[in-house]
C-alpha positions as CSV (number, residue, x, y, z in Angstrom):
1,X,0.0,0.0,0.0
2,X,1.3,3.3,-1.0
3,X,1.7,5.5,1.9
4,X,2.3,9.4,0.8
5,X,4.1,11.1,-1.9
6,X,7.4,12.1,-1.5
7,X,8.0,14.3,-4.4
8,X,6.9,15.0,-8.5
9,X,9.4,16.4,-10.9
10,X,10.0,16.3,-14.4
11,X,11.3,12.6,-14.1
12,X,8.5,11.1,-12.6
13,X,6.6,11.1,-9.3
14,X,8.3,9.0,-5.8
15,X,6.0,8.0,-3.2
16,X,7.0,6.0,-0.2
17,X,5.4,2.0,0.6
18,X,5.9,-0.1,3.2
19,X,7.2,-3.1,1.9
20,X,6.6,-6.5,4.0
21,X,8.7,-9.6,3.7
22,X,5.3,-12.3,3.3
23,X,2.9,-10.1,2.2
24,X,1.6,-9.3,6.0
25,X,1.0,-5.7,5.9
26,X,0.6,-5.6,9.6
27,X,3.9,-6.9,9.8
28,X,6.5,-4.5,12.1
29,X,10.1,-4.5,13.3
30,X,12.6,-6.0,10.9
31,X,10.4,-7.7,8.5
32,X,9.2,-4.5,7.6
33,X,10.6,-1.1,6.1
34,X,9.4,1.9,4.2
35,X,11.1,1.9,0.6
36,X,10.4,4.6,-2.2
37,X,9.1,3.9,-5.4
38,X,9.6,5.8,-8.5
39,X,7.3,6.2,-11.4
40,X,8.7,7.6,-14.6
41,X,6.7,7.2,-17.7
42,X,7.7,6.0,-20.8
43,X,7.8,9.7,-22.8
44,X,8.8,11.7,-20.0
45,X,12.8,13.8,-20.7
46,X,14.9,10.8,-19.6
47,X,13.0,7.7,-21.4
48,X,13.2,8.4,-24.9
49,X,15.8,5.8,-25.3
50,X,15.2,2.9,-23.6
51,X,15.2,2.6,-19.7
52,X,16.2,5.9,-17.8
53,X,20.2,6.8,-17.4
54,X,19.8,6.8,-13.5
55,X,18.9,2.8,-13.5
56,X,23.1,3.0,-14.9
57,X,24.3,4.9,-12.4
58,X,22.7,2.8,-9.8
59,X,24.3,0.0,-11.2
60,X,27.5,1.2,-11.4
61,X,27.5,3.1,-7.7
62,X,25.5,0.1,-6.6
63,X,26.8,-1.5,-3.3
64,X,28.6,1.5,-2.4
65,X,28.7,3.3,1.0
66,X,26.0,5.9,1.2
67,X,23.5,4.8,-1.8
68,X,20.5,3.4,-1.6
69,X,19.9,-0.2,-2.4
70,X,17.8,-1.0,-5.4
71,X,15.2,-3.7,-4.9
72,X,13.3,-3.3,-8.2
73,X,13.9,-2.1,-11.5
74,X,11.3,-2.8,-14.2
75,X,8.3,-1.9,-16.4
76,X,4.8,-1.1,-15.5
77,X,2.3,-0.6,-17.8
78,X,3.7,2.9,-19.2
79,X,5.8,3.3,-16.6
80,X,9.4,2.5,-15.7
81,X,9.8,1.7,-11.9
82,X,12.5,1.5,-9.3
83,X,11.9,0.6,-5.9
């Protein structure tokens, strides 16, 4: 369940879930956390060309001290998504 939005820009909109290990959403402590999720669609500036340029730079920087782990990348519909 989608919580709140965090932010809309001219890459897409982020809003923040709570993501449960089991699918229990009353689920607390350690098998649950709040992730964000990022909706860019398909025509917006950065998607012209395939999937956005930031999904690269995650992979590249991925692992490293101080940025964020990605847990989804993907196609939804119209929309590209990263969790």
């Amino acid at each position: 369940m989608v919580k709140r939005k965090l932010g809309k820009g001219g890459f897409g909109q982020v809003f923040v879930r709570r993501r449960v290990n089991g699918g229990n959403e009353r689920v607390t402590g350690s098998a649950a956390m709040e992730v964000a999720l990022k909706f860019e669609h398909r025509n917006s500036k950065g998607c012209n060309d395939g999937p956005p340029y930031e999904w690269q730079v995650y992979n590249a920087l991925g692992g490293s001290h101080g940025v964020h782990k990605v847990h989804y990348k993907g196609k939804q519909g119209d929309y590209d998504v990263m969790v």
